[in-house]
KOLTORKOL-732600 format. One line per 2 residues: their letters; for each residue x, z, y of C-alpha. Coordinates in Angstrom, 1 decimal, padded with zeros to 4 digits, always signed. Example, Ala and Ser with C-alpha at 12.3 -4.5 7.8 and 13.67 -1.06 7.14 Angstrom:
% residues 2
AS) +012.3,+007.8,-004.5; +013.7,+007.1,-001.1
% end
This chain:
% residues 442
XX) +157.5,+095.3,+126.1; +154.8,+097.1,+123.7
XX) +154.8,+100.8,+124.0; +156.9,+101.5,+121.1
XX) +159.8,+099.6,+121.5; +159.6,+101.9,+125.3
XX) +159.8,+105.0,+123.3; +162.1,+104.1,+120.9
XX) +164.4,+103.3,+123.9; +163.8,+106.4,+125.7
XX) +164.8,+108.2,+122.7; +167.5,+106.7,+122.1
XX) +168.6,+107.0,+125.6; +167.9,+110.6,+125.8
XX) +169.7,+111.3,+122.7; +172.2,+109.1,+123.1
XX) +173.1,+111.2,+126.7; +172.8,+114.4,+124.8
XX) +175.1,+113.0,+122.4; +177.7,+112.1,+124.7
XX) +177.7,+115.2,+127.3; +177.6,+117.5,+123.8
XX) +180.9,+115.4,+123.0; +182.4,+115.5,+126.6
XX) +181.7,+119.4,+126.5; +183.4,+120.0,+122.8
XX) +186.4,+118.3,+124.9; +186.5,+119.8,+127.7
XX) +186.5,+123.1,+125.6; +189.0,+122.7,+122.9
XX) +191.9,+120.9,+126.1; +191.2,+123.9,+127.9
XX) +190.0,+121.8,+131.0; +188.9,+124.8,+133.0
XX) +185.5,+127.0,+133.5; +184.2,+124.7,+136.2
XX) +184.3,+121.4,+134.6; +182.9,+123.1,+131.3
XX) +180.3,+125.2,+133.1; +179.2,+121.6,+134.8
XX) +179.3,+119.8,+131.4; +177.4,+122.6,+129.7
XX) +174.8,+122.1,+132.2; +174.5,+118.6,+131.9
XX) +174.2,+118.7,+128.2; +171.5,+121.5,+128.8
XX) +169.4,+119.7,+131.2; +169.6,+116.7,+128.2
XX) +168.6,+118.5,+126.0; +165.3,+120.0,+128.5
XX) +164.9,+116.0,+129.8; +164.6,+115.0,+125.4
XX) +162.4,+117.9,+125.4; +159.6,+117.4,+128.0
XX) +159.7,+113.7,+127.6; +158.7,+114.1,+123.4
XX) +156.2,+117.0,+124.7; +154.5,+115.2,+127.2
XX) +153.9,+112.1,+125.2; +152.7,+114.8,+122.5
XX) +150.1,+116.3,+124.8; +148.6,+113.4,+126.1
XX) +148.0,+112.2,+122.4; +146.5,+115.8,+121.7
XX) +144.4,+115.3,+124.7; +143.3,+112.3,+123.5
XX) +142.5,+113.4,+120.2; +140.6,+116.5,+121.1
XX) +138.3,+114.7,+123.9; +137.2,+112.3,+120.8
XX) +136.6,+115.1,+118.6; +134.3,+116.2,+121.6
XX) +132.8,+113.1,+121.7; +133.9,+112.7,+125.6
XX) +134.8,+109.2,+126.3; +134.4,+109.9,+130.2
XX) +138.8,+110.6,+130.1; +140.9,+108.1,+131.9
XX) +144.6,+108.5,+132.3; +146.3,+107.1,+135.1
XX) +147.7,+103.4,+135.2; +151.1,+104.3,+137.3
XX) +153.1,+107.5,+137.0; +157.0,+105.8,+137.2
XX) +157.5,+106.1,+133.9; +157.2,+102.8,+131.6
XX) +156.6,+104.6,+128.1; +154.4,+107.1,+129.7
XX) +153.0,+103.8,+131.3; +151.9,+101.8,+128.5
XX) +151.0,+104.8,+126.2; +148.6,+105.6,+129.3
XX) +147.4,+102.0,+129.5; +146.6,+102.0,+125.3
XX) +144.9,+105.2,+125.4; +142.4,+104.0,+127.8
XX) +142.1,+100.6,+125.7; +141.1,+102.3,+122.6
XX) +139.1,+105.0,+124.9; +137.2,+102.3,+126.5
XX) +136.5,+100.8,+122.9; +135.4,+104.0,+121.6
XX) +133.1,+104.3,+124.5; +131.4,+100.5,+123.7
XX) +131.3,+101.9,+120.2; +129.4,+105.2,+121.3
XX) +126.9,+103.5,+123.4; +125.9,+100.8,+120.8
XX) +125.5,+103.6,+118.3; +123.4,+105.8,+120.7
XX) +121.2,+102.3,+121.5; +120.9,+101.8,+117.5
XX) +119.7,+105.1,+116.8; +117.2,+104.7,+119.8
XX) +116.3,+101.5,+118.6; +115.4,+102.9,+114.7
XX) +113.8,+106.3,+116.1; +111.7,+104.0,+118.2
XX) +110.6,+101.7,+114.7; +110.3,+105.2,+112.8
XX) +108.1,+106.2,+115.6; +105.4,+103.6,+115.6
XX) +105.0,+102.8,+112.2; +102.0,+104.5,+109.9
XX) +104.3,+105.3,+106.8; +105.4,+109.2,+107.1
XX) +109.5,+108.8,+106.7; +111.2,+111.7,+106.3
XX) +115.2,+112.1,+105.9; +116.7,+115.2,+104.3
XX) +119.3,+117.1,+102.9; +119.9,+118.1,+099.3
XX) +119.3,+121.9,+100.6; +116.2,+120.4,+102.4
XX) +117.3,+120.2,+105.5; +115.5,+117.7,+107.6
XX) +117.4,+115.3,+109.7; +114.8,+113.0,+110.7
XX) +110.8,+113.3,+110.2; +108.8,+110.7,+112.2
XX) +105.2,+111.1,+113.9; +102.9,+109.8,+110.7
XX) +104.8,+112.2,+109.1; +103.9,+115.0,+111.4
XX) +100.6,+113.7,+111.5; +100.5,+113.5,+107.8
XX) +101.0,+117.7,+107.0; +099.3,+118.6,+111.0
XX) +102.7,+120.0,+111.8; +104.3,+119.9,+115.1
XX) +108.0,+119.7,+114.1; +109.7,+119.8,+110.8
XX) +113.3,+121.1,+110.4; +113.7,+122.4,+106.9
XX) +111.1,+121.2,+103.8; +110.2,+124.8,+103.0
XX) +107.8,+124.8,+106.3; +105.7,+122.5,+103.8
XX) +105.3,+125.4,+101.6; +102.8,+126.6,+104.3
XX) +100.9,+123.4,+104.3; +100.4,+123.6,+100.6
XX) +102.1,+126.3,+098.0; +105.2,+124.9,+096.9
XX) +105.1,+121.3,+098.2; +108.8,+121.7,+099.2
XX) +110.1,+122.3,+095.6; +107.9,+119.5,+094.2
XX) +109.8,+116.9,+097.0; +113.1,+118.2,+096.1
XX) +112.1,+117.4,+092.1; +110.6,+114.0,+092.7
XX) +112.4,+111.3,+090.3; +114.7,+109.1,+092.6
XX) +113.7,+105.7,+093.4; +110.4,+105.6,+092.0
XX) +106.9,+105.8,+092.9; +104.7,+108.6,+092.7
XX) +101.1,+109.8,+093.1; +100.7,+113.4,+094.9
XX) +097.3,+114.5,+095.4; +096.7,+117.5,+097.5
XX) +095.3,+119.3,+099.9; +096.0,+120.0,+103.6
XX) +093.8,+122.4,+105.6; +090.2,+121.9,+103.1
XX) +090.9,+118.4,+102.9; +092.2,+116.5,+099.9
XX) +095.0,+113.7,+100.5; +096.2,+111.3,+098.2
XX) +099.9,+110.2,+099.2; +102.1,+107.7,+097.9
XX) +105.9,+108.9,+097.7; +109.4,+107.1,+097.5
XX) +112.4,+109.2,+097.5; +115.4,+106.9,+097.7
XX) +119.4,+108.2,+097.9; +120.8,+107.5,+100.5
XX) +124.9,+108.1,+101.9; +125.6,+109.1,+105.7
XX) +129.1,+109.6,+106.8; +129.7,+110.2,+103.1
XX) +127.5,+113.0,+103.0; +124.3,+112.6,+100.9
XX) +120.6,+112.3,+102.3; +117.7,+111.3,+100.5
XX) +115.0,+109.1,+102.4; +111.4,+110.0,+101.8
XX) +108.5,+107.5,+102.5; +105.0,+108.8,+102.3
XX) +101.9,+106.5,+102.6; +098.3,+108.5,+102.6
XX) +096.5,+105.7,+101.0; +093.2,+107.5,+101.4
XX) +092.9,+106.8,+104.9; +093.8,+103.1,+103.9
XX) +091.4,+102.7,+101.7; +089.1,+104.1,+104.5
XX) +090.2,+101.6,+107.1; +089.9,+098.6,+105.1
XX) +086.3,+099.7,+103.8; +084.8,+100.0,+107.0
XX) +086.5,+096.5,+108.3; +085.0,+095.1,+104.7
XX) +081.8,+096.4,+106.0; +082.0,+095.2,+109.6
XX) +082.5,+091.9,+108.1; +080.0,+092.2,+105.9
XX) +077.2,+093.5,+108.9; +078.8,+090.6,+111.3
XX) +077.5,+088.2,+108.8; +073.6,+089.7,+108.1
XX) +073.5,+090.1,+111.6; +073.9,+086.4,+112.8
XX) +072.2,+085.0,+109.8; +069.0,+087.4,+110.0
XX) +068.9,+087.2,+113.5; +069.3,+083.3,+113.7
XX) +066.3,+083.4,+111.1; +063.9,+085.7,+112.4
XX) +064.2,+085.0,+116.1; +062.4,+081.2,+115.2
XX) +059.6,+082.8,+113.5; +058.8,+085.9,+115.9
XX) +058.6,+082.8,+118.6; +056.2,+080.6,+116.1
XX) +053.9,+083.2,+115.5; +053.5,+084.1,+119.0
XX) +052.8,+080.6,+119.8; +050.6,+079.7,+116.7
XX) +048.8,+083.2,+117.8; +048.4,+081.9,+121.4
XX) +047.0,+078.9,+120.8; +044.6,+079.6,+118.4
XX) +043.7,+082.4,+120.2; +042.8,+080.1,+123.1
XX) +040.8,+077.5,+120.6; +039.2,+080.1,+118.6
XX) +035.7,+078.6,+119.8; +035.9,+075.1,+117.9
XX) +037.7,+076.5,+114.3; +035.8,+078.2,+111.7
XX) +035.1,+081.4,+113.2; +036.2,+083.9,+109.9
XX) +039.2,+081.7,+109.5; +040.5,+081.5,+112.7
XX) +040.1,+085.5,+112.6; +042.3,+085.8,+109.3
XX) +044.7,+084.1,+110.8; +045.0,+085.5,+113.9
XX) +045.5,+088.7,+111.5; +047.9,+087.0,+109.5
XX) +050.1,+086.2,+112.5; +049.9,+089.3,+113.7
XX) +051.5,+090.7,+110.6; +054.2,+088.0,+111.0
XX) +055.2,+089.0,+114.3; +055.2,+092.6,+113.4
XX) +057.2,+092.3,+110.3; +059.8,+089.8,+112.6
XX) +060.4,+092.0,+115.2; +060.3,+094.9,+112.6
XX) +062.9,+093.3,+111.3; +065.0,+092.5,+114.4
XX) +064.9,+095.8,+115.4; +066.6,+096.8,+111.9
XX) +069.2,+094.6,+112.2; +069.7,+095.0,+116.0
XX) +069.8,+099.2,+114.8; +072.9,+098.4,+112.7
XX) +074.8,+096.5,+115.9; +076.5,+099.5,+116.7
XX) +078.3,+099.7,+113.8; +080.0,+095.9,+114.4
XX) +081.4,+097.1,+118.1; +084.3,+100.1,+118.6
XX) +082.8,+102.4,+120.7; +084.5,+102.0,+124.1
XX) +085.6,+105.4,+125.4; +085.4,+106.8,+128.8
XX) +087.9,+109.6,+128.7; +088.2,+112.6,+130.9
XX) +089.7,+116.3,+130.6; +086.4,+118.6,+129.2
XX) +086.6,+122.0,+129.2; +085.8,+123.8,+126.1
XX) +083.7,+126.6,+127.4; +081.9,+123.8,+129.3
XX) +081.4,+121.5,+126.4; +080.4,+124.0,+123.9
XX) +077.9,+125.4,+126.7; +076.8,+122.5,+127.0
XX) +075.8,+121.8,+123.2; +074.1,+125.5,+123.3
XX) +072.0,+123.9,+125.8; +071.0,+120.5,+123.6
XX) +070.7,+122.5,+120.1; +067.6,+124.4,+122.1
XX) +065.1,+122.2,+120.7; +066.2,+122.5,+117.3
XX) +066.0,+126.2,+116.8; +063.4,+127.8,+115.2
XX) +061.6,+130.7,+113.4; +063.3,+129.6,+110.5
XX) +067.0,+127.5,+111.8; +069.3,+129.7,+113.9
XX) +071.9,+127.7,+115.6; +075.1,+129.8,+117.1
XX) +077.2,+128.3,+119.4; +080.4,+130.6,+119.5
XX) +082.4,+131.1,+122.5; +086.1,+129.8,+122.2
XX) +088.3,+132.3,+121.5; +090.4,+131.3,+124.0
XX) +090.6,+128.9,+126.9; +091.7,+125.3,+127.0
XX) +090.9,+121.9,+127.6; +091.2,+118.6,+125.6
XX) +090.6,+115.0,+126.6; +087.4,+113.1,+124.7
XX) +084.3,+111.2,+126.0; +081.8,+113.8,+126.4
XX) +078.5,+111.8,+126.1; +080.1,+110.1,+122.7
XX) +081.2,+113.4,+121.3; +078.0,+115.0,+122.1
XX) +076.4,+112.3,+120.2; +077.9,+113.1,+117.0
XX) +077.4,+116.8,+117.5; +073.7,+116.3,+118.0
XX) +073.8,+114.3,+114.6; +075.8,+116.6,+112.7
XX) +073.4,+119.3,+113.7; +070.5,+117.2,+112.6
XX) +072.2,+116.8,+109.5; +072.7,+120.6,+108.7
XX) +069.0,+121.1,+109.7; +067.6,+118.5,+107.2
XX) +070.1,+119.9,+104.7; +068.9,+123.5,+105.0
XX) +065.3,+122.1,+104.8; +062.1,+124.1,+105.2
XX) +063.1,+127.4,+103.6; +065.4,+128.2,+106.7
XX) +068.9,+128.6,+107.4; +071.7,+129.1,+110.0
XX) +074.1,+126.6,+111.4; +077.3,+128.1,+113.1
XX) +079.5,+126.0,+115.3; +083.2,+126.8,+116.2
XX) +085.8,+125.5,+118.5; +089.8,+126.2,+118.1
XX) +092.8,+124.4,+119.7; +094.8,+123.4,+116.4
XX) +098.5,+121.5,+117.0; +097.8,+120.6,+120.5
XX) +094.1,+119.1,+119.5; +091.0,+120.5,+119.2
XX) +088.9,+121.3,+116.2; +085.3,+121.6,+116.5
XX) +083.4,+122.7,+113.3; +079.6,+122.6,+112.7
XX) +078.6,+125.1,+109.4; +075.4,+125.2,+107.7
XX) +074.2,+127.0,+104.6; +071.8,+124.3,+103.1
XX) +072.2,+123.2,+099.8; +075.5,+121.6,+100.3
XX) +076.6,+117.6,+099.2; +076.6,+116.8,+095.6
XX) +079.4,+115.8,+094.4; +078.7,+112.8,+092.7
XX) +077.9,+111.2,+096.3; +080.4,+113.2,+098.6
XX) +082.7,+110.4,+098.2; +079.9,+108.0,+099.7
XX) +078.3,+110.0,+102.8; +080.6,+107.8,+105.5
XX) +079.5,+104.7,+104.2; +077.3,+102.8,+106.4
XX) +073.9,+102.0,+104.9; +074.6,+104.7,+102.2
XX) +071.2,+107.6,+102.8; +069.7,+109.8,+100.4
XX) +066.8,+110.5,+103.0; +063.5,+108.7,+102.5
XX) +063.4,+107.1,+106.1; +066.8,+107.2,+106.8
XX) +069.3,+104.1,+108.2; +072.6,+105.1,+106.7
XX) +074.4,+105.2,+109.5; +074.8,+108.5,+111.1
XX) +077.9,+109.8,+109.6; +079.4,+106.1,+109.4
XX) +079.2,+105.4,+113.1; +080.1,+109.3,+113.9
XX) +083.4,+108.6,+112.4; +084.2,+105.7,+114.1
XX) +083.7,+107.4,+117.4; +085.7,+110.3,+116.2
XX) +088.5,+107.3,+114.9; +087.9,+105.6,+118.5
XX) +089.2,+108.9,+119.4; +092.4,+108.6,+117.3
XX) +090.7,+111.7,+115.4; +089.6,+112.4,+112.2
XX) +085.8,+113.6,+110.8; +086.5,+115.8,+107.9
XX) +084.3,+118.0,+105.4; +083.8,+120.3,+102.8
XX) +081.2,+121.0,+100.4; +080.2,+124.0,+098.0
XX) +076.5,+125.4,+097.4; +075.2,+127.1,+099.8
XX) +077.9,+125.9,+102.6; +079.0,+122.7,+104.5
XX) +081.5,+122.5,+107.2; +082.1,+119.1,+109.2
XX) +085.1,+119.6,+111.3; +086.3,+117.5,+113.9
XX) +090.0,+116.8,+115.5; +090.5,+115.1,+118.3
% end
């Protein structure tokens, strides 16, 4: 029997006994039957009435029980299976049906939004969910990563980032693409945004992608060059190695027959073959010097301290002062430690130092270096006061092979900055006469 035909029965059984004792009692009143029989009737009908009472009230709380735990969001209630009554019963047994549902429901919500935080998580594109009153719901790690923030809860903590970045979001045209260009802490960005409507629980949301395409465009140049470098390499090398080992035969044997030859011709040639085998292995070694830029630097990483590490390159920038280049090493401000390979990370501090003293040049300068925890990294900045980068080739200094120096290789600043990427860091910079900054987060 289904749990409403049980409490339509009980109802009608309890009313039906109220009915009847209300009628006995009417009887007994207007034949005169007597104060006992009356007083016993009265309480009969009065303990109906309570019985009608307490049965509607008790199936009333349970429901309201019910009903408030899943407004709490508790599915952890279960009623009992057996309490002698069979309303009370099945009401019991189809509140912890629908409770047990509502718990399967629960879980395989609380496993989908896992599931989509996890996806949000891992991929590059900065997502971003958020209220009409900018309100943020949901901002992923590229997104994060994106502004150097360490949580975002409300779009007008933007504003900080850049003046008034949070109004120009809640402006953008829906649905279509736009180009923002600005910048974040001295360094310019380039972002592709996509604000798209969105409904949740009929409430509105819009859904905010944001691709920085300048850090594409910086990945996919330096695999094009890879490529490009794999290529030289093994065709150079494949071509000079055969004629570095014929000259150095050719050399030794008529070296060793230089009696029965003509005498001045088997000394030109010796000379020419010298030449060959210098220019070979010349050129070997130039190719074999742009190797390093075809292999990711494999790390070895360990906690540093800073005061260590920045005592340390106070130690190696000895040989580069001067009468006329100071170099200050400034002790951190405060005390911390970071994780980096050290030997890798001194390297590129010993060639950004190098850099600043070639940009200063012979009529003197100073080069100031820094070190700051920053959103749970660490920036290190080397400063010089040279001439500064023109800006017609600041947009070509990290490219390998690119040099404006007579006897330079080109590759410096490129392979710098794939250690400092190996690191999962970034090698920025800024540029004005008179000062350049390098800065580097790790």
């Amino acid at each position: 029997m289904s749990f409403s035909k049980n409490y339509n029965f009980q109802v009608l059984y309890y009313v039906g006994a109220t009915t009847i004792t209300s009628a006995c009692t009417t009887t007994a009143i207007v034949l005169h039957w007597g104060i006992v029989p009356i007083g016993l009737l009265l309480l009969l009908l009065i303990l109906s009435i309570l019985k009608l009472c307490r049965f509607i009230q008790q199936i009333n709380e349970q429901v309201f029980y019910f009903v408030k735990a899943v407004e709490n969001n508790d599915t952890s209630i279960l009623f009992p299976s057996k309490i002698g009554n069979p309303t009370v019963d099945k009401l019991y047994e189809a509140l912890n049906r629908l409770n047990k549902h509502l718990n399967r429901v629960k879980v395989d919500s609380q496993l989908q939004e896992k599931y989509f935080e996890h996806i949000l998580s891992q991929v590059e594109v900065g997502v971003i969910l958020f209220s009409k009153k900018g309100i943020v719901r949901q901002a992923n790690a590229a997104a994060l990563r994106l502004f150097q923030i360490p949580v975002l809860t409300h779009l007008h903590q933007l504003d900080k980032v850049y003046n008034e970045l949070s109004t120009q979001l809640l402006l953008l045209p829906e649905s279509s693409k736009q180009l923002l260009s600005i910048t974040i802490k001295e360094v310019s960005v380039q972002i592709v945004l996509q604000k798209t409507p969105i409904l949740i629980s009929n409430t509105p949301f819009y859904l905010l992608t944001l691709q920085d395409i300048r850090g594409e465009l910086e990945r996919k140049e330096i695999e094009a060059w890879v490529k490009l470098i794999r290529v030289l390499n093994h065709e150079i090398t494949n071509s000079l190695t055969p004629v570095t080992s014929l000259s150095e035969s050719l050399y030794t044997s008529w070296k060793q027959n230089q009696e029965k030859p003509d005498q001045p011709l088997i000394e030109t040639t010796i000379k020419g073959l010298n030449v060959i085998e210098e220019r070979s292995r010349s050129l070997v070694s130039f190719v074999n010097s742009y190797r390093m830029l075809t292999k990711i630097p494999k790390l070895e990483l360990h906690e540093i301290a800073i005061e260590d590490f920045m005592s340390r390159i106070s130690i190696l920038a000895s040989p580069y002062r001067s009468s006329t280049i100071s170099i200050t090493v400034e002790p951190p401000t405060s005390t911390f430690k970071f994780v980096a390979d050290e030997s890798m990370l001194v390297q590129v501090m010993l060639n950004l130092i190098k850099n600043g003293i070639e940009a200063i040049g012979s009529k003197g300068g100073a080069i100031k270096i820094n070190a700051y925890p920053q959103n749970g990294k660490v920036a290190i900045t080397v400063e010089d006061n040279g001439a500064g980068i023109p800006q017609g080739i600041a947009d070509e200094i990290f490219t390998p092979f690119f040099t404006t120096k007579d006897f330079g290789s080109g590759i410096g600043l490129s392979y710098s900055k794939q250690i400092i990427r190996a690191h999962k860091g970034c090698l920025n910079f800024t540029s004005s006469h008179g000062n350049t900054r390098f800065t580097i987060e790790i």
